[in-house]
C-alpha positions as CSV (number, residue, x, y, z in Angstrom):
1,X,-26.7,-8.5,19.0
2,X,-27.0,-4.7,20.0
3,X,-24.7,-2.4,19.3
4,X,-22.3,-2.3,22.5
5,X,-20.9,-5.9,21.5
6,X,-20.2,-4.8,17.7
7,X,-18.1,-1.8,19.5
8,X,-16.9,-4.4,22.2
9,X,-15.3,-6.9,19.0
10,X,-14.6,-3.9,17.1
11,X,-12.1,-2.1,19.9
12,X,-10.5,-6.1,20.4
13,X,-10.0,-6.5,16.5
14,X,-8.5,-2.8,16.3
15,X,-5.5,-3.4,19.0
16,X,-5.0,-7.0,17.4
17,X,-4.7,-5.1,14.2
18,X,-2.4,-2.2,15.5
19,X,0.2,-4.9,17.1
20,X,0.1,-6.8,13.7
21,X,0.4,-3.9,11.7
22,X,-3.0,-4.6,10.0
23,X,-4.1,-0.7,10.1
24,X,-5.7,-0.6,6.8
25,X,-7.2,-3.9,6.4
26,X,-8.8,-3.3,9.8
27,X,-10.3,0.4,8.5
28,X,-11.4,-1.3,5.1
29,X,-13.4,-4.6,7.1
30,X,-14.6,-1.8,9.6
31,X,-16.6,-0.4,6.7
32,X,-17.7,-3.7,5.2
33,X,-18.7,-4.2,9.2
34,X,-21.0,-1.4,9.2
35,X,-22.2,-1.5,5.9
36,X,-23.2,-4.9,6.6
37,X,-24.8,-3.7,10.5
38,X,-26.6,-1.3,8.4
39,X,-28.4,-3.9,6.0
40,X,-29.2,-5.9,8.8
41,X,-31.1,-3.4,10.8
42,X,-33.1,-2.4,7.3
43,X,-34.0,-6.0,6.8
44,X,-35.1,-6.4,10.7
45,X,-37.6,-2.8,10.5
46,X,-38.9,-4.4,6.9
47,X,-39.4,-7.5,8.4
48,X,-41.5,-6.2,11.4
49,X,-43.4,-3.8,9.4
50,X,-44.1,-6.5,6.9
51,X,-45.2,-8.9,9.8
52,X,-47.5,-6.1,11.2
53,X,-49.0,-5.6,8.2
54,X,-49.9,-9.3,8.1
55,X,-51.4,-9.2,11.2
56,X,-54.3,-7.2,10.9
């Protein structure tokens, strides 16, 4: 997925959140989302260096 749908479910969860009244559980799985966004993208470069490497 690229990075226009993470903002696209991120604005949806945030007004779900403000009309439950979730503000801070929102924030705190916001950073878990991003630190979690973050890994992924490390693992995906590793990966494709690793494969490249292989390759020749």
């Amino acid at each position: 997925m690229n990075n226009r749908w993470y903002g696209t479910m991120a604005m949806l969860l945030g007004i779900i959140s403000f009309f439950t009244g979730e503000i801070v559980t929102f924030i705190m799985l916001s950073f878990i989302l991003m630190a979690l966004i973050n890994i992924n993208t490390t693992l995906k470069a590793n990966h494709k260096k690793e494969w490249e490497r292989k390759e020749r």
